[in-house]
N, C-alpha and C positions, 0 to 999 in steps of 0.2 A: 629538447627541454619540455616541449607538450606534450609527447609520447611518455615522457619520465610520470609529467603529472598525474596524468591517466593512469595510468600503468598504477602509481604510489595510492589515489585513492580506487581504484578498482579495489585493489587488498587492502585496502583499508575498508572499502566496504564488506569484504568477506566476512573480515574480522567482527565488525558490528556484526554483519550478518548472523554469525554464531553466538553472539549476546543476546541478538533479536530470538534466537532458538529457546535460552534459558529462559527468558523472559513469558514467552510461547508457553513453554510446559511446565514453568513456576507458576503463572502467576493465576491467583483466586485457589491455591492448592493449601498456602500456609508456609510454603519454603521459601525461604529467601531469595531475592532476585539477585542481590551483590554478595553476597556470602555465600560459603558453600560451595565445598571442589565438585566436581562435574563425574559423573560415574553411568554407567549402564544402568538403562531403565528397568532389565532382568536381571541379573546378580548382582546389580549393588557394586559392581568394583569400578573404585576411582582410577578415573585416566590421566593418562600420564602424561607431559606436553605432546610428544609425537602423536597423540591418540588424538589431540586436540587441533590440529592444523587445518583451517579451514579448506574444507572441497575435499583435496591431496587426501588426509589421513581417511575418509570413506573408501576412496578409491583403493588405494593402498590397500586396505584392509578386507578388501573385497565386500563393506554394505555390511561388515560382521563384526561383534564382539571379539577383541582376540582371547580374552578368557572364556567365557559359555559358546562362541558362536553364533549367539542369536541374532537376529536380523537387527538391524538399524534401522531406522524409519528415513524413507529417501527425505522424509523432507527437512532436516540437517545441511547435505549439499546443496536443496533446491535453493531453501531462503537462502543462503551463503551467499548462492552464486548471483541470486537473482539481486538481493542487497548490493553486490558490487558493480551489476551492471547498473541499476538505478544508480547511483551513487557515481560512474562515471559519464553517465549521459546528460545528470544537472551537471557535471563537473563541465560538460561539453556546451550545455547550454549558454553558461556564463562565458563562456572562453571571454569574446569580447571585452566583456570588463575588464579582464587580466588583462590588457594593454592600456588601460588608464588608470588602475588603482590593483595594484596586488592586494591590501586589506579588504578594499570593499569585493572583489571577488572571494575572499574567503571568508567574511559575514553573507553575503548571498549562497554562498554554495554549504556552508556551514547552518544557516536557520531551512535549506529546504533540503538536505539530507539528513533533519533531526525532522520534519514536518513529513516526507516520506517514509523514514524510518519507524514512527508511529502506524504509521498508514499500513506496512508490510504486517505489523505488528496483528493488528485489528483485523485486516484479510484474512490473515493464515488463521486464528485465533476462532473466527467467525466461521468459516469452512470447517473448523475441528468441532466445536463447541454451538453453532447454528446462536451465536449471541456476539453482541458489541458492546465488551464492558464498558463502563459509564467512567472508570475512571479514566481510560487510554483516550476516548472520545472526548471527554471536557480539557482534558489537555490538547490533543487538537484545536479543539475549539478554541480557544485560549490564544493560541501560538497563531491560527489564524486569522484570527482579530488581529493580533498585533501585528501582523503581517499587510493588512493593511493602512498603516501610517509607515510605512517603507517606500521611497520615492526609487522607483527601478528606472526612472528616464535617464538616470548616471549625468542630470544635469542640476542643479541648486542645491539643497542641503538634504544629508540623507535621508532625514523623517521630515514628512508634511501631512498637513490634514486632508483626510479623504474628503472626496464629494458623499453627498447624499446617496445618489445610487447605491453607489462600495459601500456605506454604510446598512442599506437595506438589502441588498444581495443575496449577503446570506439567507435572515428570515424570511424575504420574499419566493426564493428559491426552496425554502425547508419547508413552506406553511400548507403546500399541498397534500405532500409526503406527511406530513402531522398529522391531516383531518383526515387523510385515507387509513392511516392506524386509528385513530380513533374512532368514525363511523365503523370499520369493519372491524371494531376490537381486536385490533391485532390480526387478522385475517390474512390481510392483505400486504400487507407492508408492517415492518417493526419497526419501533421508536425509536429503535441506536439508528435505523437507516434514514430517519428526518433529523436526528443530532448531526451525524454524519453530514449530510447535504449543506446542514448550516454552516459547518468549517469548510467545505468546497467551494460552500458559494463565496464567501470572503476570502480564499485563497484565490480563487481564480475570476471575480465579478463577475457580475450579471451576466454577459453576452458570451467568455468563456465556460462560465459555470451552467449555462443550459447547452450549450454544445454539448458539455463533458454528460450530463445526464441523457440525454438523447441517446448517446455516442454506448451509453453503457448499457440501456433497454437495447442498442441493437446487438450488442456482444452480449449481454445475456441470454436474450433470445438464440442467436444462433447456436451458441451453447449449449444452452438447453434442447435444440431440436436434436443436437448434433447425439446427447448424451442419451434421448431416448429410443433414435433410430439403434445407436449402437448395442444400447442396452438389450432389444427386439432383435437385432441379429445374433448375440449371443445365447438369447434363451429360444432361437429356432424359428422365431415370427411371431412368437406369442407375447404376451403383455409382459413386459420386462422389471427389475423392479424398482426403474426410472418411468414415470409416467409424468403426465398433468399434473396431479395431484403430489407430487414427489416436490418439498419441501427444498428451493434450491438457496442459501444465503447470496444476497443479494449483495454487501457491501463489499466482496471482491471487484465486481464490474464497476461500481460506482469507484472501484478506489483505480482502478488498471482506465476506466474511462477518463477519469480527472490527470493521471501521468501522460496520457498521450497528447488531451488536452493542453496541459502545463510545457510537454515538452515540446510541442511543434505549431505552441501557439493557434491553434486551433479557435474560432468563435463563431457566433452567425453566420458573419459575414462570409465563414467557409463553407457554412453548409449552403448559403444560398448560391454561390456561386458553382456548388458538387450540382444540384439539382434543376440550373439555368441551361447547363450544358443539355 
């Protein structure tokens, strides 16, 4: 019966997955995000359901238009795939719940696979386009907030008033990442990446929400080292044309550092016990 469940929201996150796509390469274009049959980005011809099947129909298809041939962009199966595995690992986080309340597991599994589902949105969007639109963000924002008067102890009633802390979290969290865009005009850090932080810090509090930041300068960093050495060994040792100064968006880390956080509970109190050892 759990294997079922899994199994049913995996492809059910595909399926958003491939929404998350249209969404991706509709949106700030002027075409509609719910309207509108779905067709090749080169010739223009609408696909048919079997064209449309998330992951499968890439593969099938060999990555190509079956009318022009043109190439598919891989990242069609990536978010697909990668929307269903997020999409079963919160399904996996909650398991427990599902033995004292089948509803209240699919309000908890249903508001943070619409709160990561923004988040995949915003990633991918931001690596395409080096921006974090302000509408996908204040919706986060939003959702975050109210995600904190949600009581996840699965003991008294399901909404209660946060403490002060949870209340400041967020902006306490965001207000560094603010004044380093602002001092360095933009330099340094972008504005969506302190909006951003603000819905992180209210999703995950204080002591998860600086984990998850931490957690993401060091997957960026490594990243980034990884992306410049590789860059220099294909152009022969010479300066490649990933360097220092190579402009990398930041709000994928911030967003892949917050799920790891979110899903393995992660906080202070982990890091201080990683660097006790």
């Amino acid at each position: 019966m759990i294997i079922l469940i899994f199994i049913f929201v995996f492809l059910l996150g595909t399926i958003i997955g491939s929404f998350l796509n249209v969404v991706i390469f509709r949106f700030n274009t002027g075409k509609s995000i719910t309207t509108g049959r779905s067709m090749c980005m080169t010739c223009s011809n609408t696909l048919r359901w079997y064209e449309l099947i998330p992951v499968f129909s890439f593969l099938i298809q060999s990555g190509k238009c079956r009318r022009c041939a043109s190439r598919i962009s891989h990242q069609y199966p990536l978010v697909e795939l990668i929307t269903g595995i997020v999409f079963a690992l919160i399904a996996f986080k909650f398991l427990p719940v599902l033995y004292i309340s089948y509803w209240l597991y699919i309000f908890f599994v249903v508001l943070f696979v619409f709160i990561f589902s923004l988040l995949i949105v915003i990633s991918v969007y931001d690596l395409r386009h080096k921006i974090i639109p302000d509408k996908l963000v204040f919706v986060f924002i939003i959702v975050s907030f109210f995600s904190i008067f949600v009581n996840y102890s699965l003991y008294g009633h399901l909404f209660t008033l946060p403490t002060l802390m949870t209340l400041l979290s967020g902006p306490i969290l965001a207000l560094p990442f603010i004044l380093l865009w602002f001092f360095s005009k933009g330099r340094l850090m972008g504005l969506g990446d302190g909006k951003l932080i603000l819905g992180i810090g209210w999703m995950l509090g204080m002591s998860q929400g600086i984990f998850s930041i931490i957690l993401s300068f060091w997957i960026g960093t490594i990243v980034g080292v990884f992306l410049i050495l590789l860059s220099r060994t294909l152009s022969g040792g010479k300066m490649g044309k990933i360097n220092m100064k190579t402009e990398i968006p930041f709000a994928p880390f911030l967003i892949f550092g917050a799920l790891i956080t979110f899903l393995f509970n992660f906080d202070l109190f982990s890091l201080t016990k990683l660097f006790s050892k």
